[in-house]
N, C-alpha and C positions, 0 to 999 in steps of 0.2 A: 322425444323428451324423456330425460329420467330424472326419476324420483328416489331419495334415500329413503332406509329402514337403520333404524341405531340399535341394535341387540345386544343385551346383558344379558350375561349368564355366570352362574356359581364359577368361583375361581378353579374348580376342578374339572368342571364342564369344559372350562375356556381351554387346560390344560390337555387332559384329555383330546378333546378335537385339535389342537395346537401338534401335539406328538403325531397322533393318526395323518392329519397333514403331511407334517413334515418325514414321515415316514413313508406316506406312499406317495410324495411330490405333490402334490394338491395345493393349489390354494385354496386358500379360505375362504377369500372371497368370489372364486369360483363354484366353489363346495354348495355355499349356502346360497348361491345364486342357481343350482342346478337342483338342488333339496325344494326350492319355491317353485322355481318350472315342473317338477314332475309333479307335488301337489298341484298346481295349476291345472296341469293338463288331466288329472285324474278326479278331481274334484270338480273343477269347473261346470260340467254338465246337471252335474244337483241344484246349482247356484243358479235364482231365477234372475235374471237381466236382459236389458234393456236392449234392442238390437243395435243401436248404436254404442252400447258397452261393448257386446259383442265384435262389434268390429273393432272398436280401440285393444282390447286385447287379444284377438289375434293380430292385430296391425304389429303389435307388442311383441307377440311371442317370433312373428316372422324376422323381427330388428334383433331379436335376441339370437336366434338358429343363425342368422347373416352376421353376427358377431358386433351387431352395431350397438355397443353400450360406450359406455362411461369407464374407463378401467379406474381402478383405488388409485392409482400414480395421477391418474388426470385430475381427481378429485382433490387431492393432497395437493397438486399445486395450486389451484383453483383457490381451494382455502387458503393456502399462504398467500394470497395475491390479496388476496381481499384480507387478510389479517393486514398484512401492511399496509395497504390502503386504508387500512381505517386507523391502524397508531401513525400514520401520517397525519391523517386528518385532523386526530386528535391533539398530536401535538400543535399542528397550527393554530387551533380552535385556543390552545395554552398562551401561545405569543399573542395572539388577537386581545386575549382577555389581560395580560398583563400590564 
């Protein structure tokens, strides 16, 4: 299963990492997806949890090294699908009430 994160940052932050990217081929959302796994793995051991946390997030990191996520292209259709799905709905909801 995954889960999103929504990140804002200063419009020059955004710029910044946007150039460095697109300069050394990076994506972004691999970038900040690889920036969270190495805090993960370098932090985690301070962090007191549950042994069944334990296993959910190495269950986690193992689907993440096997490349098994979510890419942003899946996501972005995912939400258009469900955007249309719902001004469908919403129009019909318009004719019902008229």
């Amino acid at each position: 299963m995954s889960k999103s994160i929504t990140l804002r940052l200063p419009q020059d932050e955004y710029e910044a990492f946007g150039a460095i990217c697109d300069e050394r081929g990076y994506s972004k959302t691999g970038k900040i997806r690889e920036y969270i796994r190495n805090l993960v793995k370098e932090e985690l051991e301070r962090v007191i949890i549950s042994k069944e946390g334990w296993q959910r997030v190495a269950a986690a990191i193992n689907e993440i090294e096997r490349g098994e996520f979510v890419s942003f292209e899946d996501l972005k259709r995912g939400f258009a699908s469900k955007t249309l799905d719902h001004k469908e709905g919403c129009q019909k909801r318009k004719q019902i009430t008229k």
